[in-house]
N, C-alpha and C positions, 0 to 999 in steps of 0.2 A: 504494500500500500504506500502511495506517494502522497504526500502536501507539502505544496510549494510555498514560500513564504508570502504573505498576504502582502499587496501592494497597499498598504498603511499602516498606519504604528498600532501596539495591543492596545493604548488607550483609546484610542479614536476606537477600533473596532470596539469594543468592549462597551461604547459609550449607543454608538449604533443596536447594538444586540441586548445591555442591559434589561432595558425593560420589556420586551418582547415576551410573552404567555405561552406555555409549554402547548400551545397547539402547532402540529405539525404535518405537515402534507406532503410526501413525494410528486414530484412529476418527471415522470417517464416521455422522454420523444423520439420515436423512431428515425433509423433509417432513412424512409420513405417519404418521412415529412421535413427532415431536413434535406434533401439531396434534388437535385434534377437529375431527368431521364437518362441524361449519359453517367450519375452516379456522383457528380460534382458533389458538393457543399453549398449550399443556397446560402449566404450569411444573413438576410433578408428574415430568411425563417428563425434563425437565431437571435435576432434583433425583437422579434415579435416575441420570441420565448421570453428574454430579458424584461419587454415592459410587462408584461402577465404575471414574473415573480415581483417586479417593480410593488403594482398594485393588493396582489400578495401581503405582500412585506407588509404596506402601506395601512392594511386592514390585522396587521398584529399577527402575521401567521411565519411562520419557521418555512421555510422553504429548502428541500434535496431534489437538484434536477439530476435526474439520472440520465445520460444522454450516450447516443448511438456517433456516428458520423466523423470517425477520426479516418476510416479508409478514402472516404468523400474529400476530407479534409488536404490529405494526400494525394492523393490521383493527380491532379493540376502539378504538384509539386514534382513528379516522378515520371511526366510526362506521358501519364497516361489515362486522360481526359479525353473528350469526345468519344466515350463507348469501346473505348479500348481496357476495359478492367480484368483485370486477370482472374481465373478462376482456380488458380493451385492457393493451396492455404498458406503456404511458407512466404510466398510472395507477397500476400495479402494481409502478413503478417506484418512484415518490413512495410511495406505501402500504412500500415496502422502505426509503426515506430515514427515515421516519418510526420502521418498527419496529426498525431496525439499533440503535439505543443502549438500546429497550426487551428488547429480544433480551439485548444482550448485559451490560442489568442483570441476567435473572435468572439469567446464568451467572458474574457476580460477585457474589451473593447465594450461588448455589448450590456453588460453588467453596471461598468464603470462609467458608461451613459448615464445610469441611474442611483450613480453615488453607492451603488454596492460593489463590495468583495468578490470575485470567484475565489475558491479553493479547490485544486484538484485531487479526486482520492481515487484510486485505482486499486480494483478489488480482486480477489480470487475466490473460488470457493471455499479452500483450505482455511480462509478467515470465517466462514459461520459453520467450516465442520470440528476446528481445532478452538476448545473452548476458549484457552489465552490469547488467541487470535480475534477472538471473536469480541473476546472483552475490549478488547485494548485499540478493536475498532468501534467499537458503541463509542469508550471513552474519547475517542478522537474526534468521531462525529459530533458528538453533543456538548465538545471544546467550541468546533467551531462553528455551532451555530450558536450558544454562547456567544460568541466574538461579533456575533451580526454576519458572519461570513456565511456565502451562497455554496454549501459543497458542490462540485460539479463531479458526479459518479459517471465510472467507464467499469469494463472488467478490462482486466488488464490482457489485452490479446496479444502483446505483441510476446508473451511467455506461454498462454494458452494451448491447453491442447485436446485433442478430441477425448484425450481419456479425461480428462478434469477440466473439463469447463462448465457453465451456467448454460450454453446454448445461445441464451439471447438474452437480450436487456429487458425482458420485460418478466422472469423469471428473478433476475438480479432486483430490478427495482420491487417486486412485492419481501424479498429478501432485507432489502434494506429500509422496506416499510415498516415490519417489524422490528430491527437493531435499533431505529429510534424510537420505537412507539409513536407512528402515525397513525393521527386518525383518520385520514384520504392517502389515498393513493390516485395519481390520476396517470392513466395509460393516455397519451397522445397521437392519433393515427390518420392517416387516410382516408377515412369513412367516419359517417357520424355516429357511429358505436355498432354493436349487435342487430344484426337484420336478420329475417326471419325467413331469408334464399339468399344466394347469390346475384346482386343486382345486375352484375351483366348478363346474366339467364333469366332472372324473373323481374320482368319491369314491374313487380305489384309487391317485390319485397318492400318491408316497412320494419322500422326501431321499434326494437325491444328496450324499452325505455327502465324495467325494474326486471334483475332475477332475484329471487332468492336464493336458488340452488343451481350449479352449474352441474348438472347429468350428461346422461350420455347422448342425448336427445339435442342438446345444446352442441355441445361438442361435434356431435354429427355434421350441424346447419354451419358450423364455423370453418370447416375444412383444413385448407393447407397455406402453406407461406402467402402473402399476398399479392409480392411484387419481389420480382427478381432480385431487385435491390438490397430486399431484408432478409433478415432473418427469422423472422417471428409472422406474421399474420395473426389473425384473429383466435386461430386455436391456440396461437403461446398467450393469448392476453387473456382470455379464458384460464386457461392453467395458473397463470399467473395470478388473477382473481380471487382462483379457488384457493390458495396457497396464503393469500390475503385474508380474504373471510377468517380460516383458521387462526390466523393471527390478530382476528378483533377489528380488523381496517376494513373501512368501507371503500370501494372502488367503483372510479366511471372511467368509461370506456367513451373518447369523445373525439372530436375531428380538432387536429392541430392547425385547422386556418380558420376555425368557426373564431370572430370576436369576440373578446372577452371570454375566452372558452376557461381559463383557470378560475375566474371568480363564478361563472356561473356554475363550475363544478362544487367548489367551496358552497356556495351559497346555496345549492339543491337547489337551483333552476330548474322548471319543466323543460323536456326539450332536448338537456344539454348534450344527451349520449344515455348511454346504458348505463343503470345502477347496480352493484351487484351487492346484496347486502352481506353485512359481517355477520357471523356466528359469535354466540355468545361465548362457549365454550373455545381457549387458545390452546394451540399447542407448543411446548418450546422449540425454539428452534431449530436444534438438532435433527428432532422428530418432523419439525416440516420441511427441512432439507430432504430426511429417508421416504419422506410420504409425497413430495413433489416435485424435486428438483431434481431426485438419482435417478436414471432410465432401472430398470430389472432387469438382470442377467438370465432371469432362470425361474422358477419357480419348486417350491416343495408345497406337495400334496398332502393334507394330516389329516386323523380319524378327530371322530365329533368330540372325543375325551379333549385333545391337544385343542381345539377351536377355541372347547369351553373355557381350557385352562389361561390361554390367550388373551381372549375377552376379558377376562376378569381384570386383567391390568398388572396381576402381580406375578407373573408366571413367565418366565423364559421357554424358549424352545426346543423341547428335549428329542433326541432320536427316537426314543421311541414311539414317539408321538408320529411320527413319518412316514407315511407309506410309499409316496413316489418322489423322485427326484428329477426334474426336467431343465436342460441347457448345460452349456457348458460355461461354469464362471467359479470365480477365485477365490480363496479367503478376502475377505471386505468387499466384496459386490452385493450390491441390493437384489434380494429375490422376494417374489409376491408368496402371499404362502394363503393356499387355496382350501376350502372345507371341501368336505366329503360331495355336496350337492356343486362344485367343480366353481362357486363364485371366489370370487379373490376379498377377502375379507382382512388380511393384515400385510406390510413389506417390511423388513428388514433388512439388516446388514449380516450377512457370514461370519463366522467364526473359521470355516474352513472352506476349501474349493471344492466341486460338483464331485469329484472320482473320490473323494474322503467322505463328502454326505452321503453319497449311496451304498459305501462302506457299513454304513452306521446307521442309517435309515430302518428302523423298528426291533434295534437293541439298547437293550438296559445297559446301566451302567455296569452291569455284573459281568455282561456280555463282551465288553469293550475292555478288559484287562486292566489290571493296577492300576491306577493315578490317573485316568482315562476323564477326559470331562466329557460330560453325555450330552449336553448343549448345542445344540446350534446357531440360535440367535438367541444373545441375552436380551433380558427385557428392556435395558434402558437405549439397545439399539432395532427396538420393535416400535411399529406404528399398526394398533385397529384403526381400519381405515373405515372412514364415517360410508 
């Protein structure tokens, strides 16, 4: 994680931020909505972002933008603009080394328009799976916004990699909506929230203006990435939502060129995008990292005894509880773990890799020789999944 040092002294910031009220909002802005067709950097749209936290600010709220756009940011610089963007990761890596300090001049340009702070924080996974990490990003975050300072979140790609990464920024920001305790989260996108078809198929789709519950039903109507350009589309902002909910934050899902789209989010304007509401019950972190943000490697099968013992909350996951084993994956890989009637009711984390669980798949620990642990997933790395 980086922070670069504030372009003003700790008193001045400190004097900006003092009295400021522990409400706090993420805003998420894609890809999509920062970039033109050939993948550029729109600064234009970054300008509009700046007066939206401006006004923000203005109305007593804590503002974390979480922002996409460093490859965009790059491409011009690397001389490959005009639709020439490369499509290997390593390259698109370097092209992300390159636009990260471009990037986030013009959100200290645009910011600085409005007598705010940027601060850059570049994240990793490993920060909300490794608890000291995790802490000592909360403490950092809520230094500076403390300070009046505008954090400006990236995952850090230019180190990323397909074994560990977030995926997309909009998984990251309901992530970072929780390590502050937001009470919004606002996804920024290319449409004006949740439609009920695909409008370029269905000229009579229409806004789902409230879920309560994101299902499979939902999930379905959302489909795939939305634009070549992103990463994410409507089914990562969906995912992202639900992973929010869990952690108590309410989310809208809204169009990044609609006017005034951040206070009307704040302010639960009719209209403004899709609402998704929070769940009363949170869960910590950790556990909505293993429940939304880890793909599954695998899955194990358990009789209705293991289900029950599962559910209860206070029970780890013994072999013998096991009857099938399915995929091929490693000690610390996330596997879904399935009842008897074949639904997926809880995920965890391994204790050990697929060829040692089917070893050990419906023996006791008497069975399994001396000093033998008969576990497979303990329970503080289990998720029942709602």
């Amino acid at each position: 994680m980086s922070v670069p040092v504030a372009r003003t002294t700790t008193a001045t910031a400190e004097r900006t931020g003092a009295n400021l009220p522990h409400r706090t909002v993420v805003v998420k802005i894609g890809t999509s909505s920062l970039t033109a067709e050939d993948g550029t950097l729109r600064p234009e749209a970054v300008r509009k972002l700046a007066g939206e936290v401006h006004r923000a600010r203005s109305e007593r709220w804590r503002v974390v933008v979480v922002t996409s756009g460093a490859i965009g940011a790059g491409l011009p610089a690397m001389g490959m603009g005009g639709g020439h963007r490369p499509r290997d990761a390593v390259t698109l890596q370097a092209v992300a080394a390159v636009g990260q300090s471009r990037l986030m001049q013009h959100y200290d340009e645009a910011l600085a328009a409005h007598d705010l702070v940027a601060g850059q924080v570049l994240l990793a996974p490993l920060d909300f799976m490794v608890r000291q990490q995790y802490l000592h990003a909360r403490r950092t975050l809520d230094r500076l916004l403390q300070l009046g300072v505008v954090p400006v979140v990236n995952e850090n790609d230019v180190i990323a990699d397909d074994e560990i990464r977030f995926g997309d920024n909009d998984r990251l920001a309901a992530l970072v909506a929780h390590l502050v305790n937001a009470e919004v989260l606002v996804l920024l996108t290319d449409t004006p929230g949740v439609l009920t078809g695909d409008p370029r198929l269905d000229a009579d789709a229409s806004l789902i203006e409230e879920i309560r519950e994101v299902d499979e039903a939902l999930e379905a109507v959302a489909g795939g990435p939305g634009t070549d350009r992103g990463s994410g589309g409507m089914a990562s902002k969906l995912a992202a939502a639900k992973l929010a909910a869990w952690s108590g934050v309410r989310t809208v899902i809204a169009a990044a060129d609609r006017p005034g789209v951040l206070a009307d989010a704040l302010h639960g304007a009719a209209g403004v995008g899709t609402v998704v509401m929070p769940h009363d019950r949170r869960l910590p972190a950790r556990k909505l990292w293993i429940a939304f943000a880890v793909g599954a490697a695998g899955r194990l099968v358990v009789d209705a005894g293991a289900q029950r013992a599962l559910c209860s909350g206070q029970a780890s996951l013994l072999a013998a509880g096991v009857r099938e084993v399915e995929g091929d994956f490693d000690a610390d890989d996330a596997v879904e773990v399935v009842g008897p009637d074949g639904a997926v009711f809880a995920k965890g984390l391994m204790r050990v890799g697929a060829e040692e669980a089917r070893r050990m798949a419906g023996r006791r620990s008497s069975d399994l020789g001396d000093g033998a642990t008969a576990w497979l997933i303990h329970r503080d790395e289990l998720v029942v999944l709602p």
